[in-house]
TORKOL-4160 file (C-alpha; in steps of 0.2 Angstrom, whole numbers, padded with zeros to 4 digits, m for minus):
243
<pt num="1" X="0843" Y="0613" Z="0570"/>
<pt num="2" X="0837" Y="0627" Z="0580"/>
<pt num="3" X="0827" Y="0624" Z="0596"/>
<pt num="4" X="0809" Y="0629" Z="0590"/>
<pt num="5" X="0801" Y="0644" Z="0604"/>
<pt num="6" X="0791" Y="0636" Z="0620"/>
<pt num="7" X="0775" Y="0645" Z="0626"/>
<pt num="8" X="0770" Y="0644" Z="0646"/>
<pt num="9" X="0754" Y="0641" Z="0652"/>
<pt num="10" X="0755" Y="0645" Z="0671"/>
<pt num="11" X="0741" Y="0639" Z="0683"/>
<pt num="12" X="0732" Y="0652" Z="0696"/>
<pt num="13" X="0720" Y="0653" Z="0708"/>
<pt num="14" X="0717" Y="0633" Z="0711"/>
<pt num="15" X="0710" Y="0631" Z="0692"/>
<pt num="16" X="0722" Y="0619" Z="0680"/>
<pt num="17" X="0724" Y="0624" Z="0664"/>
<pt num="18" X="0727" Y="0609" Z="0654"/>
<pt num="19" X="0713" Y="0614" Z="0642"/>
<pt num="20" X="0723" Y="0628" Z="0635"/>
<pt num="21" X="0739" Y="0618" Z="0634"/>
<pt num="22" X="0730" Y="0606" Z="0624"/>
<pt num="23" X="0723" Y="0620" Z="0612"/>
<pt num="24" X="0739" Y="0630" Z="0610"/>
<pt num="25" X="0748" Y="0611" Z="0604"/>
<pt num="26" X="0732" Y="0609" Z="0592"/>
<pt num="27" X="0737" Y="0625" Z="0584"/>
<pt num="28" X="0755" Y="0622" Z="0581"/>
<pt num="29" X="0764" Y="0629" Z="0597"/>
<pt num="30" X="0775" Y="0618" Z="0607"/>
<pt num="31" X="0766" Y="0623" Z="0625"/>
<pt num="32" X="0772" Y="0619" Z="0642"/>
<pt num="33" X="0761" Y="0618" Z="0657"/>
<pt num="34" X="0768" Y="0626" Z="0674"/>
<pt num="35" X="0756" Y="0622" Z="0692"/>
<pt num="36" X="0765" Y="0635" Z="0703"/>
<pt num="37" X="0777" Y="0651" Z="0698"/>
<pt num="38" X="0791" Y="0638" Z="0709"/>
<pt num="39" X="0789" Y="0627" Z="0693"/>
<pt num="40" X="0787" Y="0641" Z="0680"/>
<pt num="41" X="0805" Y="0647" Z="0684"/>
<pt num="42" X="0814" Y="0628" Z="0682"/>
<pt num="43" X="0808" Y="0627" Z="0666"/>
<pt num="44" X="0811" Y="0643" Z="0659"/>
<pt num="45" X="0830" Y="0641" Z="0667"/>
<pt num="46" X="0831" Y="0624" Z="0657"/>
<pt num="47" X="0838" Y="0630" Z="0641"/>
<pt num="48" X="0831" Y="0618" Z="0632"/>
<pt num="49" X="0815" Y="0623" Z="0632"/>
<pt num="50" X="0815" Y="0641" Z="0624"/>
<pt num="51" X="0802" Y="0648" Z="0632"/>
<pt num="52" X="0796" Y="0664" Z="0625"/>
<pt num="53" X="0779" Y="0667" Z="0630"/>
<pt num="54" X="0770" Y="0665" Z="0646"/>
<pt num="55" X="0751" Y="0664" Z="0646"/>
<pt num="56" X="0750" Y="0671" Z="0665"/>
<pt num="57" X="0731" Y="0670" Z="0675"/>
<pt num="58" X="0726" Y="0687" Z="0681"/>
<pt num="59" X="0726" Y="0680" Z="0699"/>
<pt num="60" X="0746" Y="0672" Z="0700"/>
<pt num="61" X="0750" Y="0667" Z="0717"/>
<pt num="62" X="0763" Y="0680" Z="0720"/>
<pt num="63" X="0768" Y="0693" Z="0732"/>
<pt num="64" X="0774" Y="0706" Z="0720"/>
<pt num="65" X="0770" Y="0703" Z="0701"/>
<pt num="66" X="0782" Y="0715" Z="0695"/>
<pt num="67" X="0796" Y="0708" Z="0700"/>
<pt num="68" X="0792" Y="0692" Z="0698"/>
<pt num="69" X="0788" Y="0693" Z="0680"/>
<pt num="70" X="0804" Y="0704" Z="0678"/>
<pt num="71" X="0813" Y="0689" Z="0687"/>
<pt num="72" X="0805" Y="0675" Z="0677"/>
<pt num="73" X="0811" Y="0683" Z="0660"/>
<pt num="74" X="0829" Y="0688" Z="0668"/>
<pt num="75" X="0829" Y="0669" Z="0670"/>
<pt num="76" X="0823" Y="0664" Z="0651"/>
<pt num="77" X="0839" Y="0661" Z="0639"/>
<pt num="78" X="0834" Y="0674" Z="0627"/>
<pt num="79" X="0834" Y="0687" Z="0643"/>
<pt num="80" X="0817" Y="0692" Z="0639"/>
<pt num="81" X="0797" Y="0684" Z="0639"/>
<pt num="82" X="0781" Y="0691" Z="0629"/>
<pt num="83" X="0767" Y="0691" Z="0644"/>
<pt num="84" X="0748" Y="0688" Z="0640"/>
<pt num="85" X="0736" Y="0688" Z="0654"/>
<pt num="86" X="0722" Y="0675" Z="0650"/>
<pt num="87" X="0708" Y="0672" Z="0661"/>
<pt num="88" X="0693" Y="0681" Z="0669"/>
<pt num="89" X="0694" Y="0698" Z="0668"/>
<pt num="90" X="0699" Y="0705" Z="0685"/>
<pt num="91" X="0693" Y="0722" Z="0694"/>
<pt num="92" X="0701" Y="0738" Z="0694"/>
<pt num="93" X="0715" Y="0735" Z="0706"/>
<pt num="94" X="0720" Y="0719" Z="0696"/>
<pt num="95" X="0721" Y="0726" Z="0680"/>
<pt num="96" X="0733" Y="0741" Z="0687"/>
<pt num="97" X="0744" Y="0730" Z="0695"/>
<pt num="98" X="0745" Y="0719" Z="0678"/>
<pt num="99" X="0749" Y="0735" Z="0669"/>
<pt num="100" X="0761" Y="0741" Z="0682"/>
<pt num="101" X="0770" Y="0724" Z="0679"/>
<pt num="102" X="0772" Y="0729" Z="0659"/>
<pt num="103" X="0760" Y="0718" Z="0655"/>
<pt num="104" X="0750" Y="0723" Z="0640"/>
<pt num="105" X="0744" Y="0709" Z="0630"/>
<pt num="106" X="0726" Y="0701" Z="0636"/>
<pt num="107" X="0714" Y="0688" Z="0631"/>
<pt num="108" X="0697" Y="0688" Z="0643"/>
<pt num="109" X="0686" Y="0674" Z="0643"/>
<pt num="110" X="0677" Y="0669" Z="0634"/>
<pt num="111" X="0691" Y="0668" Z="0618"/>
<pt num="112" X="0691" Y="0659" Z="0602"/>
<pt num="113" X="0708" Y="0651" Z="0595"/>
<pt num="114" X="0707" Y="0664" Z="0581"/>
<pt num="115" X="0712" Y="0676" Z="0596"/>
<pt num="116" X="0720" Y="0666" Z="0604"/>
<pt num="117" X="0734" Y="0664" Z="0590"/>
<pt num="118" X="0734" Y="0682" Z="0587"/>
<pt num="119" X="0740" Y="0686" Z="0604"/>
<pt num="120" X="0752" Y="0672" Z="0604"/>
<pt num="121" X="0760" Y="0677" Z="0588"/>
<pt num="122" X="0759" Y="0696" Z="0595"/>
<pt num="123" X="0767" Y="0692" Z="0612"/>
<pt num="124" X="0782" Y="0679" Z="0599"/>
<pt num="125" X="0785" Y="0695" Z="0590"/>
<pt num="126" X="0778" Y="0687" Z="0576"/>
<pt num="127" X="0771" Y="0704" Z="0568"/>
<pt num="128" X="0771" Y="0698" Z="0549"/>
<pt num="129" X="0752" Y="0694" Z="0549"/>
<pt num="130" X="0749" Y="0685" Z="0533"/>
<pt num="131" X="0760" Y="0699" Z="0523"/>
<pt num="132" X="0748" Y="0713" Z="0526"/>
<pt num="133" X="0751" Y="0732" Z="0527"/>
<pt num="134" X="0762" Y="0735" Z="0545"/>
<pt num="135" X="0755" Y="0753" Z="0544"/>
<pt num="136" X="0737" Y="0747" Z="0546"/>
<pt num="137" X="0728" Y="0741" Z="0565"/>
<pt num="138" X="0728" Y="0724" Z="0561"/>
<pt num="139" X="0713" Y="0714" Z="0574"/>
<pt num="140" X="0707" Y="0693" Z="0576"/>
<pt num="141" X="0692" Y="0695" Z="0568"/>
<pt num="142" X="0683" Y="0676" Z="0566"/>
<pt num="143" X="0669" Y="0678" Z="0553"/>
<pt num="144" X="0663" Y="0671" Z="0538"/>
<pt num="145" X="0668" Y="0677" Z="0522"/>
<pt num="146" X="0667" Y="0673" Z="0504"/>
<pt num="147" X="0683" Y="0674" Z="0489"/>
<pt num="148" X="0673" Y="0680" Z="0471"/>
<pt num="149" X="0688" Y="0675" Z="0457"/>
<pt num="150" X="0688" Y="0670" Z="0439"/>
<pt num="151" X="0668" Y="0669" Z="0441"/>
<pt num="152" X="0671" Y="0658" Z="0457"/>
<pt num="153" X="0665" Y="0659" Z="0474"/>
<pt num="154" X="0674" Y="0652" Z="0488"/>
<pt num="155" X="0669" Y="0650" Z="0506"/>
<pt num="156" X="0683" Y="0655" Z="0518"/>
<pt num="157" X="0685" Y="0661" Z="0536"/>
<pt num="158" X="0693" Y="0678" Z="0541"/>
<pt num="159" X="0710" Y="0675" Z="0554"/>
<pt num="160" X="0715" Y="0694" Z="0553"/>
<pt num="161" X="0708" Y="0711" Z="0545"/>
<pt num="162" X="0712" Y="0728" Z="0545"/>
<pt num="163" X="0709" Y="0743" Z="0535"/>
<pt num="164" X="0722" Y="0738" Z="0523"/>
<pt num="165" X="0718" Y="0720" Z="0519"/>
<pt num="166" X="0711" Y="0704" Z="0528"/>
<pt num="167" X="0721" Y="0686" Z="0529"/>
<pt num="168" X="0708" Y="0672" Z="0524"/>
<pt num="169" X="0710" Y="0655" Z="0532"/>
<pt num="170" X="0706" Y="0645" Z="0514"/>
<pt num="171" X="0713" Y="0627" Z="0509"/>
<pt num="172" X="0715" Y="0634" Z="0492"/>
<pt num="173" X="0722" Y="0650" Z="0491"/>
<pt num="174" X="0726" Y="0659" Z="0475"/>
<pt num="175" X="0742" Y="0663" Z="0470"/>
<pt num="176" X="0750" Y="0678" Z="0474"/>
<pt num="177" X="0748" Y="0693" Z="0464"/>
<pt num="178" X="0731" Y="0686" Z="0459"/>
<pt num="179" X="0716" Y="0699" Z="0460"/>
<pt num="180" X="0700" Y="0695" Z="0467"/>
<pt num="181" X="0687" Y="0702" Z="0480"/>
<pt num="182" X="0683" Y="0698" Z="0497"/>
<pt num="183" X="0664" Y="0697" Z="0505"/>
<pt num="184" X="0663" Y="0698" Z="0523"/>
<pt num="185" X="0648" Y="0704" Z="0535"/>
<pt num="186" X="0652" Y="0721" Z="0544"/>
<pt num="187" X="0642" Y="0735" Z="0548"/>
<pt num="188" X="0624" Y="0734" Z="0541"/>
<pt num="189" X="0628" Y="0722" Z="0527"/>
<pt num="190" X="0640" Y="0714" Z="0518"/>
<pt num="191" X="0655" Y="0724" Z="0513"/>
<pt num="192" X="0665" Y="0714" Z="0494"/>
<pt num="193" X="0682" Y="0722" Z="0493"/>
<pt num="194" X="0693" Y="0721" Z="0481"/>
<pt num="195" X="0712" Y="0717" Z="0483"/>
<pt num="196" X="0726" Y="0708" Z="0477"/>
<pt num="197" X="0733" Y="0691" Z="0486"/>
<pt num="198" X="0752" Y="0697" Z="0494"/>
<pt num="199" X="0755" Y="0683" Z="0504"/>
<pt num="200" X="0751" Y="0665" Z="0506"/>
<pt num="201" X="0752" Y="0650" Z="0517"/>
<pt num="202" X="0752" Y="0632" Z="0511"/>
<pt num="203" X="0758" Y="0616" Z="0514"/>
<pt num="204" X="0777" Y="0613" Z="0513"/>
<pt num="205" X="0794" Y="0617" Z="0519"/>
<pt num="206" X="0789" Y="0637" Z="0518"/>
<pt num="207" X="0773" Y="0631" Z="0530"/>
<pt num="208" X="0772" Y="0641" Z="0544"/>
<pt num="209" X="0760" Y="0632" Z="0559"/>
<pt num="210" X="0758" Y="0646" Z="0568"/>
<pt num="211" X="0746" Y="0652" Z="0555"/>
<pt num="212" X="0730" Y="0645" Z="0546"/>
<pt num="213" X="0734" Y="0640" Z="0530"/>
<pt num="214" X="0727" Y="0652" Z="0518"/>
<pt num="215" X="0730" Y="0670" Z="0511"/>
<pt num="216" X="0734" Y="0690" Z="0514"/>
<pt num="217" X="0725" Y="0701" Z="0504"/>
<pt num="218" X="0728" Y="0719" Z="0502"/>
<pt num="219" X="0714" Y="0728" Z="0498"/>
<pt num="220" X="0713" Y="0741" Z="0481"/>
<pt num="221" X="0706" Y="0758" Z="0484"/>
<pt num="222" X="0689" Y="0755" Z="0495"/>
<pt num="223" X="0674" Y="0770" Z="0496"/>
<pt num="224" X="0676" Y="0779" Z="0512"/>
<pt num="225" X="0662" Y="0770" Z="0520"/>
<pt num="226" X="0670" Y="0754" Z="0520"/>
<pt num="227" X="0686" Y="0758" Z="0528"/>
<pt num="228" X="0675" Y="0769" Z="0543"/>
<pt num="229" X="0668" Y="0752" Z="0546"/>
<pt num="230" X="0684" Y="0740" Z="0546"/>
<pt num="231" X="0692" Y="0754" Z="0555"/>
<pt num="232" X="0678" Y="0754" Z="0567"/>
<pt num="233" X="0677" Y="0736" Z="0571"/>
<pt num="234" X="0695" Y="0734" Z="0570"/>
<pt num="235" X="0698" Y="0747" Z="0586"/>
<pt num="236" X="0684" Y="0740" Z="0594"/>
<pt num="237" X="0693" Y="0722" Z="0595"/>
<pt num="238" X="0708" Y="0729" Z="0597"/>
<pt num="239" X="0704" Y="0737" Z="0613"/>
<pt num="240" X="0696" Y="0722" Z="0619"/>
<pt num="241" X="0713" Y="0711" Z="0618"/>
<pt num="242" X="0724" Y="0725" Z="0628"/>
<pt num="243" X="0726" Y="0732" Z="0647"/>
């Protein structure tokens, strides 16, 4: 059986972060906790471990980031880790200096697990996003929504939208290639979109626990002032979650 991936949580600037360990295990990921870089690079060296992902703190205790983040990946088995800096957001300097050290990936607080998860699965690789469009932004977007089908309505929570479609986190998704519509509130009310369902996750062996259980819809033709809005909001969070 192969070694399931490993995400880091490295502690910073005196403040444990035990919490976020224990939030990245509640949603699926087997996490690991380092409390100094010393420790950080032992047990990305153990190949047991797999690590993949490091959570970093903007404030690491290093002389020079770069190369310590290029080290610490040259040390990983698979030769390489996905940085995300998670934490307060710094000033200026900081943020150069994170860039400068090919980071890219960030999560200022305060940060939902919807986002949390998305960066996660960004920083894994892991860009199938509930079977959506590739060719379409795709943001964290945690708001209420609402599934109209068969002359049903079904209360559900939105993981991941773009202009292209929207995953649902529902315990009963529909089956794929079923058509229904989608209510969420954007802009100034709510927007129904129609769709069809291209991807779903349920319980099973084809689970994956990275990802809510629920369904990827791709939306059908929308009016242009629909996708302004998604597209809209989609950038704006977007931007939020990078360096």
């Amino acid at each position: 059986m192969p070694i399931e991936r490993s995400v880091l949580v490295l502690d910073g600037g005196g403040a444990p972060r035990a919490a976020l360990v224990h939030r990245l295990r509640r949603l699926g990921y087997r996490t690991l906790r380092a409390k100094s870089p010393e420790d950080a690079v032992r047990l990305v060296e153990e190949v047991r471990h797999l690590v993949a992902v490091a959570l970093i703190p903007p404030d690491l205790a290093v002389i020079d980031l770069p190369s310590a983040l290029s080290a610490l990946a040259a040390g990983a088995p698979g030769g390489s880790i996905g940085y995300v800096v998670t934490g307060a957001q710094p000033g200026p300097e900081a943020l150069d200096e994170l860039r400068h050290a090919g980071v890219s990936l960030a999560l200022w607080e305060p940060f939902d697990d919807v986002r949390l998860r998305f960066q996660v699965n960004r920083a894994l690789s892991d860009d199938d996003q509930g079977g959506l469009p590739r060719r379409d932004l795709r943001a964290p977007v945690d708001l209420p929504a609402r599934i109209f089908r068969a002359g049903r309505v079904q209360p559900a929570r939105t993981y991941t939208l773009s202009a292209g479609g929207i995953f649902v986190e529902t315990p009963r998704p529909a089956m794929r290639g079923a058509s229904l519509e989608v209510e969420v509130p954007i802009g100034a009310g709510p927007l129904r979109l129609p769709g069809v369902v291209v991807y779903t996750n349920v319980p099973g062996n084809l689970h994956r626990s990275n990802m809510p259980v629920g369904m990827g819809v791709r939306f059908s033709k929308l009016p242009d002032p629909a996708a302004v809005a998604l597209r809209r909001l989609v950038a704006d969070t977007s931007l939020a979650l990078s360096l």
